[in-house]
Phi, psi and omega in degrees: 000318176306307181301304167323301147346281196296315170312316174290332193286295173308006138285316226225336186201049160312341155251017177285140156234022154227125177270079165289141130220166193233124145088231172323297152342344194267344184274343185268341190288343182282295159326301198296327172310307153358299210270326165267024154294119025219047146348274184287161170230329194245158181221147189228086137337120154227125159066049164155185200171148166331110177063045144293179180207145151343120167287105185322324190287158159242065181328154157294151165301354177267341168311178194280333183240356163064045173323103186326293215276357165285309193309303238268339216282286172334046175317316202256139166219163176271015195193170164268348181271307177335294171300323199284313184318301147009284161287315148334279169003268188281031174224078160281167185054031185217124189280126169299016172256340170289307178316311218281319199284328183308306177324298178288339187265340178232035126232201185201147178273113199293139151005299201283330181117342210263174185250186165168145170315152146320312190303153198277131182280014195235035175240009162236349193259266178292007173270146164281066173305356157068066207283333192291317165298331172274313173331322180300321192281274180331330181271338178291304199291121182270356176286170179291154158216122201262167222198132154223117151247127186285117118040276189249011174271153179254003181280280127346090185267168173272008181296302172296342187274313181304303200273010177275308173297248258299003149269331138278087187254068159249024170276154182200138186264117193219133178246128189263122144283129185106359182246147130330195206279288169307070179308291174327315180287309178272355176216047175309330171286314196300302189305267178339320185268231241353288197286320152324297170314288176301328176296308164250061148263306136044261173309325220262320183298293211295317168294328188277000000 
């Protein structure tokens, strides 16, 4: 995916110098920065970071972190209201009219009439996440880094924000309260003025 990544930002946005990735993404943003040296100078982490992991547990949705690995457990639904229940559930504070569009855009309607998710399920089994490769990457890259964690999320321990400095410490922590795993969906403003803010201090580095 990174190589992939990186072929678009030299086709469509050859002078960006922030790389966001969110949830998985945030490990292809490392490559791929890798891959664009020294293209990116800044990197923007949401909800994860070099060794989070899927949370074993399944928790209920009314708890405090809205469990990533309770949701995801479900695949198959018998309906679009189903899946939208569903998602409501574990997205507390996220308005069912944000869930729905949210809904229609990361699933697809089965033959039969039934739902089921976009994401590929071997993304739990048989993908090669290439752990070697992002450590590598990560050790290389000399830029700042901002680390956005959702709050109410169960991904981002601070137990990983320690051992994330302490391999980088040119990192920084900023926690949206009130968000999940899925920041960008439930706090999209609070996420953009982050990045926006990191971003041009950047610019702000770069005139002076």
């Amino acid at each position: 995916m990174a190589d992939d990544v990186a072929a678009v930002v030299r086709l469509t946005a050859p002078e960006s110098s922030v790389l966001v990735g969110i949830g998985l993404g945030a490990s292809v943003a490392l490559v791929t920065a890798d891959r664009l040296s020294p293209l990116v100078e800044r990197l923007v982490l949401v909800d994860s970071a070099p060794g989070a992991g899927m949370p074993k547990d399944a928790r209920a949705p009314s708890e405090a972190g809205a469990n990533v690995a309770a949701f995801t457990a479900e695949r198959h639904f018998t309906s679009f209201e189903a899946a939208l229940e569903r998602a409501v559930a574990y997205n507390p504070g996220r308005s069912a009219r944000s869930l729905r569009r949210g809904v229609i855009h990361n699933a697809k309607e089965m033959p039969d009439g039934s739902w089921e998710w976009r994401w590929d399920p071997r993304q739990r089994d048989d993908r090669d996440y290439a752990p070697e490769a992002v450590e590598e990457a990560l050790a290389r890259f000399a830029g700042p880094v901002l680390l956005v964690r959702g709050g109410r999320s169960d991904i981002v321990s601070d137990e990983l924000v320690a051992a994330f400095k302490g391999r980088h410490t040119s990192t920084r922590l900023i926690t949206i309260e009130g968000a999940a795993h899925a920041v960008q969906g439930s706090h999209p403003v609070a996420l953009a003025e982050a990045i926006r803010s990191f971003s041009a201090e950047g610019r702000e580095s770069t005139e002076a």
